[in-house]
MARMIDREN-348824 format. One record per residue (C-alpha): residue number from 1; residue in three letters; x, y, z. Coordinates in Angstrom, 3 decimals. Layout:
- NUM,Ala,X,Y,Z
...
***
This chain:
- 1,Unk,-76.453,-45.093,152.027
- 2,Unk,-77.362,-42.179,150.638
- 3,Unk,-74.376,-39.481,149.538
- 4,Unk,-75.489,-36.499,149.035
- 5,Unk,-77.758,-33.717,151.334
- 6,Unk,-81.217,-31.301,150.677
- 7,Unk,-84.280,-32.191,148.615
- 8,Unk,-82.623,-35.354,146.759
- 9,Unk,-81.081,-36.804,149.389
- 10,Unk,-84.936,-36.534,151.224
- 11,Unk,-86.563,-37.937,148.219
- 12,Unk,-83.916,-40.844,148.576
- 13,Unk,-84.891,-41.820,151.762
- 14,Unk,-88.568,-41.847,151.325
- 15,Unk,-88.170,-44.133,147.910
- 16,Unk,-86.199,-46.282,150.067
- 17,Unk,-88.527,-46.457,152.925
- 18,Unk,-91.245,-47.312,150.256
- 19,Unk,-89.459,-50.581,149.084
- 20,Unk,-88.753,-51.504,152.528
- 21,Unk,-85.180,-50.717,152.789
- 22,Unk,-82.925,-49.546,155.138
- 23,Unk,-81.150,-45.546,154.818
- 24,Unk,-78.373,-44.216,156.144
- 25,Unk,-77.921,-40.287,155.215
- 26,Unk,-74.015,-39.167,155.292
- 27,Unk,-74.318,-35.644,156.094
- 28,Unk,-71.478,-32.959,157.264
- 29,Unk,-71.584,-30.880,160.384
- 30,Unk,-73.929,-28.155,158.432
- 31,Unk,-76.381,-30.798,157.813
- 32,Unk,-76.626,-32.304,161.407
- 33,Unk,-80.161,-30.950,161.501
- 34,Unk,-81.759,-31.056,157.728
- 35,Unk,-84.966,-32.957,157.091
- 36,Unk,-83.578,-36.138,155.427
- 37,Unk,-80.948,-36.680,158.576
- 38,Unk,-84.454,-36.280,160.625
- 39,Unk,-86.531,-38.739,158.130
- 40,Unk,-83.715,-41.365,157.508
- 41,Unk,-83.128,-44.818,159.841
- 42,Unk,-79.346,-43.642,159.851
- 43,Unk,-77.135,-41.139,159.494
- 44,Unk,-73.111,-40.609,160.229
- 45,Unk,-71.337,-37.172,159.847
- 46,Unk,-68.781,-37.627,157.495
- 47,Unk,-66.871,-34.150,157.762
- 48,Unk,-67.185,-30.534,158.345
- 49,Unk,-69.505,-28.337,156.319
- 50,Unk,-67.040,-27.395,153.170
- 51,Unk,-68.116,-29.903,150.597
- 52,Unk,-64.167,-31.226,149.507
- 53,Unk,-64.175,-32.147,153.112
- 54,Unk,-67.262,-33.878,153.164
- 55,Unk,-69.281,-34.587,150.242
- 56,Unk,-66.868,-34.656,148.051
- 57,Unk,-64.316,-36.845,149.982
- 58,Unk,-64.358,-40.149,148.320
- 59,Unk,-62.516,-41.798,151.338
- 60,Unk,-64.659,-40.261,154.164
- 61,Unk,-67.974,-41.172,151.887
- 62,Unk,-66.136,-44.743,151.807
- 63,Unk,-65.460,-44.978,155.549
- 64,Unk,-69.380,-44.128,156.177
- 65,Unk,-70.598,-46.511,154.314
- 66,Unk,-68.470,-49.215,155.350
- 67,Unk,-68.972,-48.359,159.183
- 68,Unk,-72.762,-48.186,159.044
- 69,Unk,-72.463,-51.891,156.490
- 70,Unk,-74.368,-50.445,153.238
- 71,Unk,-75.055,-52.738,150.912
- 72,Unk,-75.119,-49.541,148.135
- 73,Unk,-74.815,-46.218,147.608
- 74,Unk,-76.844,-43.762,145.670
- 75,Unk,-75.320,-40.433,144.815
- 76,Unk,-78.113,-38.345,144.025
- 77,Unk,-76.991,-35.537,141.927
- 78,Unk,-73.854,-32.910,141.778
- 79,Unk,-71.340,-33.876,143.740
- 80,Unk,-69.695,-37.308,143.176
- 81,Unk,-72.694,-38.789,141.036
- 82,Unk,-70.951,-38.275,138.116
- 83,Unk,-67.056,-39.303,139.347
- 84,Unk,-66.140,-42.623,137.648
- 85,Unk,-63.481,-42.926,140.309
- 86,Unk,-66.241,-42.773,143.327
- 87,Unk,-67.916,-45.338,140.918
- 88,Unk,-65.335,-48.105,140.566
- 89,Unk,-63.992,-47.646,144.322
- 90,Unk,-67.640,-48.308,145.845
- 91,Unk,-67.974,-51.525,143.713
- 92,Unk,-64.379,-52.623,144.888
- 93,Unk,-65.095,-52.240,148.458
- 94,Unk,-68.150,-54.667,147.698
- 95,Unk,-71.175,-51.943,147.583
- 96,Unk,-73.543,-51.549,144.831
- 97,Unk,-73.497,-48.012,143.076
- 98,Unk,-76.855,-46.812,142.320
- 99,Unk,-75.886,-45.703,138.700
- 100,Unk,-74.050,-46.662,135.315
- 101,Unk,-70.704,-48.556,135.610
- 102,Unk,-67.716,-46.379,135.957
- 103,Unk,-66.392,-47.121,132.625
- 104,Unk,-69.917,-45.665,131.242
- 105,Unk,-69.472,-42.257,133.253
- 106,Unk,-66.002,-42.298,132.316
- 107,Unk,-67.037,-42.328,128.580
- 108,Unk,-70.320,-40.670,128.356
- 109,Unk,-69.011,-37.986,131.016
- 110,Unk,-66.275,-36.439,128.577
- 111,Unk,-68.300,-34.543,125.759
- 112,Unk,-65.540,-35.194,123.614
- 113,Unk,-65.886,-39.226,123.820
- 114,Unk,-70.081,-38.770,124.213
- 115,Unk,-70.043,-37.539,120.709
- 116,Unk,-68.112,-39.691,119.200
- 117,Unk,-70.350,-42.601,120.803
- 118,Unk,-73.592,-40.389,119.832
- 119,Unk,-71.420,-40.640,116.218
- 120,Unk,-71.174,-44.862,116.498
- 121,Unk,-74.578,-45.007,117.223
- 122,Unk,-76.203,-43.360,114.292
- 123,Unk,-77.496,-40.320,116.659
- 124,Unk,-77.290,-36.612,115.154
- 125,Unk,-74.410,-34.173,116.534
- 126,Unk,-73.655,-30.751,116.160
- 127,Unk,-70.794,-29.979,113.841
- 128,Unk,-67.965,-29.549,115.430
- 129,Unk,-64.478,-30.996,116.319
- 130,Unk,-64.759,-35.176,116.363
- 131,Unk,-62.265,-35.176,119.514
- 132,Unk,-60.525,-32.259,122.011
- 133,Unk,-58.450,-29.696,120.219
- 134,Unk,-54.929,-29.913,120.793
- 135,Unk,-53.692,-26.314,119.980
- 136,Unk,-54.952,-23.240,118.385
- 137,Unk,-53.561,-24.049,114.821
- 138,Unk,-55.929,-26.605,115.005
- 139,Unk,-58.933,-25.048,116.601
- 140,Unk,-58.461,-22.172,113.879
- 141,Unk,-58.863,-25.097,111.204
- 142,Unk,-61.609,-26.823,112.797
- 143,Unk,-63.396,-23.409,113.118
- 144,Unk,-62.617,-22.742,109.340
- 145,Unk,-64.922,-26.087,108.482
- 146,Unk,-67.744,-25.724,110.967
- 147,Unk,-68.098,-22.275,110.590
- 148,Unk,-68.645,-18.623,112.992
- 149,Unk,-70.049,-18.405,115.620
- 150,Unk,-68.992,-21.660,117.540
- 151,Unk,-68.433,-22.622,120.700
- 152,Unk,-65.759,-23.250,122.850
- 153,Unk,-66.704,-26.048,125.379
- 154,Unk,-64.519,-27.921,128.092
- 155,Unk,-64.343,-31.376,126.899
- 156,Unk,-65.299,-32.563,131.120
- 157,Unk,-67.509,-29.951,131.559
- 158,Unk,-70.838,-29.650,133.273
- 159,Unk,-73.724,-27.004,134.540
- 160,Unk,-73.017,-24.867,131.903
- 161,Unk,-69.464,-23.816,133.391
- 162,Unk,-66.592,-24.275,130.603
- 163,Unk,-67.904,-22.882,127.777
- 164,Unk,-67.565,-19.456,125.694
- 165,Unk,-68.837,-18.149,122.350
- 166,Unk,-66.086,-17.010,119.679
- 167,Unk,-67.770,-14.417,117.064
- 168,Unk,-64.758,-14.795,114.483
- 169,Unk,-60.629,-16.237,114.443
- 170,Unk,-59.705,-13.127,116.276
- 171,Unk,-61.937,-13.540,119.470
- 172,Unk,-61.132,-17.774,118.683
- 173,Unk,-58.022,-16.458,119.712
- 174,Unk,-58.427,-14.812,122.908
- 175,Unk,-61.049,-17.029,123.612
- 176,Unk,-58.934,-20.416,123.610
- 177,Unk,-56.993,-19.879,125.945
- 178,Unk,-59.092,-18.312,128.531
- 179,Unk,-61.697,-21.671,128.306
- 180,Unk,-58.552,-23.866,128.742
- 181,Unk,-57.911,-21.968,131.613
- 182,Unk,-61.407,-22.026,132.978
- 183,Unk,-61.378,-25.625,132.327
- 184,Unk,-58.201,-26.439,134.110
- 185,Unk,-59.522,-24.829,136.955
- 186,Unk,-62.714,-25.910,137.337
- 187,Unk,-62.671,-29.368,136.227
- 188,Unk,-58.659,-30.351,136.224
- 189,Unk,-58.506,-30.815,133.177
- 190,Unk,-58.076,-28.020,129.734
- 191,Unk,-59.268,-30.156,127.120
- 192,Unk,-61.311,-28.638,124.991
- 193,Unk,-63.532,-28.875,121.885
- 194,Unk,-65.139,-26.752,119.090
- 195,Unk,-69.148,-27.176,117.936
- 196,Unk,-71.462,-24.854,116.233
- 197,Unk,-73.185,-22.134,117.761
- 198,Unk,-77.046,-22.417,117.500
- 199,Unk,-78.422,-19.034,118.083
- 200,Unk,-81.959,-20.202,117.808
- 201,Unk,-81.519,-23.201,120.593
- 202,Unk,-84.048,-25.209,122.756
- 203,Unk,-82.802,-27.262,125.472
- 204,Unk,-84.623,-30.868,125.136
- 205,Unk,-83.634,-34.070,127.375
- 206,Unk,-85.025,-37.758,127.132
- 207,Unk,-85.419,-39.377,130.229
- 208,Unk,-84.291,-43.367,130.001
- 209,Unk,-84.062,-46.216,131.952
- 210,Unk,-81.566,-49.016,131.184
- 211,Unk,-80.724,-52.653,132.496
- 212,Unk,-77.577,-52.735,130.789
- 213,Unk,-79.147,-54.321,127.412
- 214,Unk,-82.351,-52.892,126.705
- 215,Unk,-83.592,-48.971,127.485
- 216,Unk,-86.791,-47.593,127.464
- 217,Unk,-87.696,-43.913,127.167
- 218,Unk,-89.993,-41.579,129.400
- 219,Unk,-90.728,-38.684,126.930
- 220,Unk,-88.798,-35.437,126.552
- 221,Unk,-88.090,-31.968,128.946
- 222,Unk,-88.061,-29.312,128.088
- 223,Unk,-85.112,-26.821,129.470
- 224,Unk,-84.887,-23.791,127.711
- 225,Unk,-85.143,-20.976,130.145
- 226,Unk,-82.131,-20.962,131.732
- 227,Unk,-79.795,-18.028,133.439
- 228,Unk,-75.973,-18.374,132.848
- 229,Unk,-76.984,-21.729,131.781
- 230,Unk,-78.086,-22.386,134.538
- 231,Unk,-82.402,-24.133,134.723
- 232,Unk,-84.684,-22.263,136.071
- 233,Unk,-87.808,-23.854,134.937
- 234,Unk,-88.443,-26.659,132.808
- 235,Unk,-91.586,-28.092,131.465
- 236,Unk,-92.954,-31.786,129.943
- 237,Unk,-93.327,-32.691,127.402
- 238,Unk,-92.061,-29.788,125.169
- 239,Unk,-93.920,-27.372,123.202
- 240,Unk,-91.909,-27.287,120.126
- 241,Unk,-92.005,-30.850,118.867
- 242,Unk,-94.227,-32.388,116.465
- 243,Unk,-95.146,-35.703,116.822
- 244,Unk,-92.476,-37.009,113.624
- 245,Unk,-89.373,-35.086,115.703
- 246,Unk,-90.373,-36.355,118.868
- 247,Unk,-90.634,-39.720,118.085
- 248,Unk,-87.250,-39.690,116.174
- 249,Unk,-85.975,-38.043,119.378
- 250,Unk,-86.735,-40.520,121.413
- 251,Unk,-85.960,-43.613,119.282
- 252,Unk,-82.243,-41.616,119.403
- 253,Unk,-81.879,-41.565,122.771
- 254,Unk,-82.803,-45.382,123.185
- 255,Unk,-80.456,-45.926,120.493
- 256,Unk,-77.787,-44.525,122.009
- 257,Unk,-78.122,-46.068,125.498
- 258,Unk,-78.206,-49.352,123.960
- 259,Unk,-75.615,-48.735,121.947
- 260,Unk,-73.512,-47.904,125.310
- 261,Unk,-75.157,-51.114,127.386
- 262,Unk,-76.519,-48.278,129.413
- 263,Unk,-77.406,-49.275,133.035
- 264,Unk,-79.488,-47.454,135.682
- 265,Unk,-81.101,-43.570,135.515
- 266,Unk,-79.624,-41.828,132.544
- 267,Unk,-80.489,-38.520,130.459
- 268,Unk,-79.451,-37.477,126.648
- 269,Unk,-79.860,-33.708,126.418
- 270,Unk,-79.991,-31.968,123.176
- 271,Unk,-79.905,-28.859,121.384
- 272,Unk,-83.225,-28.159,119.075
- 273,Unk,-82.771,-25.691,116.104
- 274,Unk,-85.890,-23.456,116.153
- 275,Unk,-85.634,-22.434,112.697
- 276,Unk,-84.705,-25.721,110.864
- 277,Unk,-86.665,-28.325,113.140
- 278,Unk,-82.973,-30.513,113.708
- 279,Unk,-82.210,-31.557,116.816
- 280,Unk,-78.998,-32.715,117.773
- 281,Unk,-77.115,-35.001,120.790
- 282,Unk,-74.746,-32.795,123.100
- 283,Unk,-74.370,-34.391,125.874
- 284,Unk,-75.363,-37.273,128.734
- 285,Unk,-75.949,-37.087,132.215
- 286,Unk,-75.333,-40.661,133.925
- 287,Unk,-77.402,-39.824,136.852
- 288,Unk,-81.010,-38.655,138.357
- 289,Unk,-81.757,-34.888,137.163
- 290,Unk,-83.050,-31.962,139.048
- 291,Unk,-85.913,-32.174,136.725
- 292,Unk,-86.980,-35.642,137.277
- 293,Unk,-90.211,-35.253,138.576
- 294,Unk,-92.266,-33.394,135.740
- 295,Unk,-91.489,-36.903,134.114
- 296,Unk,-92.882,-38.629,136.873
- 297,Unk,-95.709,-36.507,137.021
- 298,Unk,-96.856,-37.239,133.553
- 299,Unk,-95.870,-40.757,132.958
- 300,Unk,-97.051,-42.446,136.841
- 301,Unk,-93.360,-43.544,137.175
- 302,Unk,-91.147,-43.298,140.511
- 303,Unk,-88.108,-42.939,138.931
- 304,Unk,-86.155,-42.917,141.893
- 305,Unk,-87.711,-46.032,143.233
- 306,Unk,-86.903,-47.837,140.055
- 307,Unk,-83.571,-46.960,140.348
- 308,Unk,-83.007,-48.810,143.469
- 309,Unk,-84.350,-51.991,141.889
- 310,Unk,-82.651,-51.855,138.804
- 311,Unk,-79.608,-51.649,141.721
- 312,Unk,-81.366,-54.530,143.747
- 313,Unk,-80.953,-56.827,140.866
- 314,Unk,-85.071,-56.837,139.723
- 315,Unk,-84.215,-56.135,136.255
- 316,Unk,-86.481,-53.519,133.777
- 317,Unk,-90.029,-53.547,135.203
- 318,Unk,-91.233,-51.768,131.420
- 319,Unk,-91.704,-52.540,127.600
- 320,Unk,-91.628,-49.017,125.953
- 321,Unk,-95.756,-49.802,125.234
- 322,Unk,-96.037,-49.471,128.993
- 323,Unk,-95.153,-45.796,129.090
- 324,Unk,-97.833,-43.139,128.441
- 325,Unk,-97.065,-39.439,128.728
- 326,Unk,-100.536,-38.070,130.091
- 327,Unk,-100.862,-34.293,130.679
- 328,Unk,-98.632,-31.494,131.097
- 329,Unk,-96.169,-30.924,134.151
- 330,Unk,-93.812,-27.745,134.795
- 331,Unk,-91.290,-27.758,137.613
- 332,Unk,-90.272,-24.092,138.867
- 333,Unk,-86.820,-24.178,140.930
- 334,Unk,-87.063,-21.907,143.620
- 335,Unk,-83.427,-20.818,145.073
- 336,Unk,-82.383,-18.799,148.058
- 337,Unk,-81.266,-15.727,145.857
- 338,Unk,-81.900,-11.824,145.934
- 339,Unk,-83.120,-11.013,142.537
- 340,Unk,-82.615,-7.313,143.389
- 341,Unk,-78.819,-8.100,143.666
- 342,Unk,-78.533,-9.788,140.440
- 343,Unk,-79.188,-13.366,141.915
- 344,Unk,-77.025,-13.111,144.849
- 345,Unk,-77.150,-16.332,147.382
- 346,Unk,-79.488,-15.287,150.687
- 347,Unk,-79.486,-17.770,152.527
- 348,Unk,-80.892,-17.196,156.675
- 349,Unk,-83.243,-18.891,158.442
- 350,Unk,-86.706,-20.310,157.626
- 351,Unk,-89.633,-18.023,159.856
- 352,Unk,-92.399,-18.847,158.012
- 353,Unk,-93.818,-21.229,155.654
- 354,Unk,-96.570,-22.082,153.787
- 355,Unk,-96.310,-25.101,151.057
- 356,Unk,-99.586,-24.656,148.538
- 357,Unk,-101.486,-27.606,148.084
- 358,Unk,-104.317,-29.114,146.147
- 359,Unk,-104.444,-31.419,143.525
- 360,Unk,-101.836,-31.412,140.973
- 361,Unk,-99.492,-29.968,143.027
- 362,Unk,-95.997,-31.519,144.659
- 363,Unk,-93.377,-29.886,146.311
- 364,Unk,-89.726,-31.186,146.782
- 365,Unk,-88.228,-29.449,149.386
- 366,Unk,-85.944,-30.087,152.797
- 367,Unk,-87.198,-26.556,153.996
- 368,Unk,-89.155,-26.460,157.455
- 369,Unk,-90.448,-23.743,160.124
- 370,Unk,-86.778,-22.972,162.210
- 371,Unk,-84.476,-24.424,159.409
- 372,Unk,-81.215,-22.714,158.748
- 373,Unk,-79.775,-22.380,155.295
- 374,Unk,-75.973,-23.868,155.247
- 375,Unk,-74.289,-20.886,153.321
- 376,Unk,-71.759,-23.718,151.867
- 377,Unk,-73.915,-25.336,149.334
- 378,Unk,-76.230,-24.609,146.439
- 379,Unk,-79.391,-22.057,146.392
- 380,Unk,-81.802,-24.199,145.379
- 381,Unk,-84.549,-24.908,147.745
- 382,Unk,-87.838,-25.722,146.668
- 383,Unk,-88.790,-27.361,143.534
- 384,Unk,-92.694,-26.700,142.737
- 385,Unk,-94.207,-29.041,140.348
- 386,Unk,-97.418,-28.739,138.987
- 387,Unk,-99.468,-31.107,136.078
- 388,Unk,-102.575,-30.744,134.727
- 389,Unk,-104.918,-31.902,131.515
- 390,Unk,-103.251,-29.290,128.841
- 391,Unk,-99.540,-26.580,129.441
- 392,Unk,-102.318,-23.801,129.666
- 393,Unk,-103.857,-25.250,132.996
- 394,Unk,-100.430,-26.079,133.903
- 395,Unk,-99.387,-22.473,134.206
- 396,Unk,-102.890,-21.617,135.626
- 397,Unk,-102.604,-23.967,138.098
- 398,Unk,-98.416,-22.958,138.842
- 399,Unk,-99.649,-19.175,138.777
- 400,Unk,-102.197,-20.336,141.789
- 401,Unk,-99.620,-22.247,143.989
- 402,Unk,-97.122,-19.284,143.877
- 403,Unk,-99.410,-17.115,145.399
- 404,Unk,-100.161,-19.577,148.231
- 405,Unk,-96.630,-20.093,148.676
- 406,Unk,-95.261,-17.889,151.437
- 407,Unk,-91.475,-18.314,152.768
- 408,Unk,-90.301,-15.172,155.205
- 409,Unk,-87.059,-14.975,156.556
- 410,Unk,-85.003,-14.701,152.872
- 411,Unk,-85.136,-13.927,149.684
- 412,Unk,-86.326,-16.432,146.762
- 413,Unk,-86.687,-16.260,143.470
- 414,Unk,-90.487,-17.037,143.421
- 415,Unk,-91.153,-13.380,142.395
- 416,Unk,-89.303,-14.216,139.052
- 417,Unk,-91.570,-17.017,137.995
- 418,Unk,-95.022,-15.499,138.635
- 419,Unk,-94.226,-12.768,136.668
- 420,Unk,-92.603,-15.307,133.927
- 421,Unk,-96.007,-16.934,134.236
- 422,Unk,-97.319,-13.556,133.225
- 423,Unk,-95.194,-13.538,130.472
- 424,Unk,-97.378,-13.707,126.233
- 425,Unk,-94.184,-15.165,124.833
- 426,Unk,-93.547,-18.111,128.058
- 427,Unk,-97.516,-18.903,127.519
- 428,Unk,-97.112,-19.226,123.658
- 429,Unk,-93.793,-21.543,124.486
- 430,Unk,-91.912,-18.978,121.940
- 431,Unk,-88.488,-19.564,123.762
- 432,Unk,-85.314,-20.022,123.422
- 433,Unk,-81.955,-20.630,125.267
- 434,Unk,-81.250,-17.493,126.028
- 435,Unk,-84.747,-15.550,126.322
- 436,Unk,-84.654,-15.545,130.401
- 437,Unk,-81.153,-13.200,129.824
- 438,Unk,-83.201,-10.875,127.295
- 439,Unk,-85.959,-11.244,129.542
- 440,Unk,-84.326,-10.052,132.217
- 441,Unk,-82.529,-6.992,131.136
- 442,Unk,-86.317,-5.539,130.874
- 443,Unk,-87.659,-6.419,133.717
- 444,Unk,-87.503,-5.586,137.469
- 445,Unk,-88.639,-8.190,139.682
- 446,Unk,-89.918,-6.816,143.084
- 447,Unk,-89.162,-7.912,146.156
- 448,Unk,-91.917,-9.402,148.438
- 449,Unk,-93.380,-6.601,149.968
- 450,Unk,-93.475,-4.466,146.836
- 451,Unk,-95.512,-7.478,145.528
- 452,Unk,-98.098,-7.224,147.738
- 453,Unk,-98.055,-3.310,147.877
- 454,Unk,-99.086,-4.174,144.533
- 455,Unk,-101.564,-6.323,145.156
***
């Protein structure tokens, strides 16, 4: 059974159907009619369209599976992919979770805990507090050894909500506060912790694969332009690295999945230091990424597929020698949102659309002619990936599918990446964490029709 709705839980289904097993979608009312209720052999309505009363109810999720007899149940991502509880109480009713065990989200899930593994395991972390700050006396002390700017992160934090930057002690001390509060809110818990503040940052993930003993690697991402830290287009393998740093990267990220008996789909994300060439372990996502297929593209491997028979009991199909990185993929997320109101949601109904095609070209998508957008969930709702020989037919070959791409009937960001396409310093891979914001506050992306009054 497959927990979770849009393009992943689609791209469930069809890995399933591929290995010859059965899928049952659990869907709320909003997503009666999507594509992957349409594609899979099953599907039950587990509640109405707001996601605590559907996709995140553990109990209704439970019910579903039970009722239609699943032998497992993948989570995709967001969610409850990453909720230790949803872990442990689908193994007790006798399923299979398609993921890590629940004590492994549990401890890689809290940043706090994740670094201290990272620590164990010989891996590279950025200085900061070894463990959640209990008051401000303390974070002002911490602070004092690491050093201004730092950041203020929320120890069970994730998409880049939970964290804020602290200049010097005096905005430390405003700051505080407010991310406890943030964190509270958002995640339920206000533990926080302290780290230093890179100003010079790429965002670079490894891709494993674990059987609970041995992990293999499947190259690195690349993550860096982001928006509220937020991805917005990602690339493999990354531009940045030479060959010593990436292979030191990777042998990190195996390390430390071994170290944890890591089981399943996994990811070790890290911060890169542009001007000293360090790279250092910030945190681990225990489950499939958005991002997932540039690595597919340029390693042959169905990720998705192998994570069902890792699940199914068939053990790790690969010896690291097995795994060659060929080419260069990028994956542009396209999201329902008005780049003319700074990003706002627009979601309406699909009138039009043309997917581009061709070789080297894959689209993940739940989108189709008539389809309504559910208001209730998140924007994203195409993800174009392109791979090709070298990066600089890569972006040749992305610049050609966005202008075959035609969606009518809202507003999508595809605008913003052909003219980041465009772009000397996104060519040259001269980027950074935070170069989409600067990018942005120069540029005005136009809306459809003033793009082809232009052209």
């Amino acid at each position: 059974m497959i927990a979770n709705r849009g393009e992943i839980a689609l791209r469930i289904v069809r890995a399933a159907r591929e290995l010859g097993m059965y899928s049952i979608v659990a869907h709320s009312e909003a997503d009666s009619d999507s594509l992957a209720v349409q594609q899979a052999d099953e599907s039950i309505c587990i509640g109405p369209a707001q996601a605590t009363k559907s996709y995140l109810n553990v109990e209704a999720v439970l019910n579903a599976a039970r009722q239609s007899r699943a032998d497992a149940v993948h989570p995709g991502y967001g969610f409850l992919s990453e909720n230790a509880d949803f872990a442990r109480a689908v193994k007790a009713a006798g399923m299979v979770f398609v993921g890590p065990d629940a004590a492994i989200i549990e401890r890689m899930g809290d940043k706090s805990r994740a670094r201290q593994t990272a620590l164990e395991a010989g891996v590279p972390v950025v200085p900061g507090s070894p463990s959640a700050i209990r008051d401000l006396e303390e974070a002002l002390a911490v602070a004092e050894a690491i050093g201004y700017p730092l950041l203020v992160k929320a120890a069970a934090g994730g998409g880049g909500r939970g964290i804020r930057i602290a200049e010097d002690a005096e905005a430390l001390v405003k700051q505080l506060p407010m991310a406890q509060t943030e964190a509270r809110t958002a995640f339920g818990d206000d533990r926080v912790y302290l780290e230093r503040f890179i100003s010079r940052a790429r965002h670079i993930e490894v891709q494993i694969l674990g059987d609970g003993e041995r992990a293999v690697h499947f190259f690195e991402r690349e993550c860096s332009l982001q928006r509220r830290r937020q991805k917005v287009f990602e690339e493999c393998p990354s531009p940045a690295l030479d060959e010593a740093t990436r292979d030191a990267l990777h042998r990190s990220a195996v390390a430390l999945a071994e170290h944890v008996g890591y089981f399943g789909a996994g990811t070790l994300e890290y911060l890169y230091d542009d001007l000293t060439g360090e790279f250092f372990f910030i945190e681990m996502n225990t489950r499939i990424q958005v991002e997932h297929p540039i690595t597919e593209a340029v390693t042959g491997v169905d990720l998705v597929r192998e994570m069902l028979r890792l699940a199914r009991g068939e053990g790790l199909r690969f010896a690291q020698r097995d795994i060659q990185c060929r080419g260069w993929a990028l994956e542009l997320r396209i999201n329902a949102e008005d780049t003319e109101r700074d990003f706002f949601p627009s979601p309406g109904q699909v009138q039009r659309l043309v997917w581009p095609t061709g070789p080297g070209v894959r689209i993940d998508s739940a989108l189709y002619e008539g389809y309504r957008m559910p208001p209730f969930y998140d924007s994203l709702v195409a993800k174009l990936i392109v791979w090709d020989e070298c990066r600089d037919s890569a972006l040749r070959r992305a610049c050609r599918a966005l202008d075959e791409f035609k969606l009518e009937g809202f507003a999508t960001t595809a605008a913003l990446h052909r003219r980041l396409l465009e772009d000397s310093e996104v060519r040259r891979g001269e980027v950074d964490t935070s170069f989409l914001e600067r990018w942005l506050e120069g540029q005005t992306i136009p809306t459809p029709s003033e793009k082809e009054m232009v052209s």
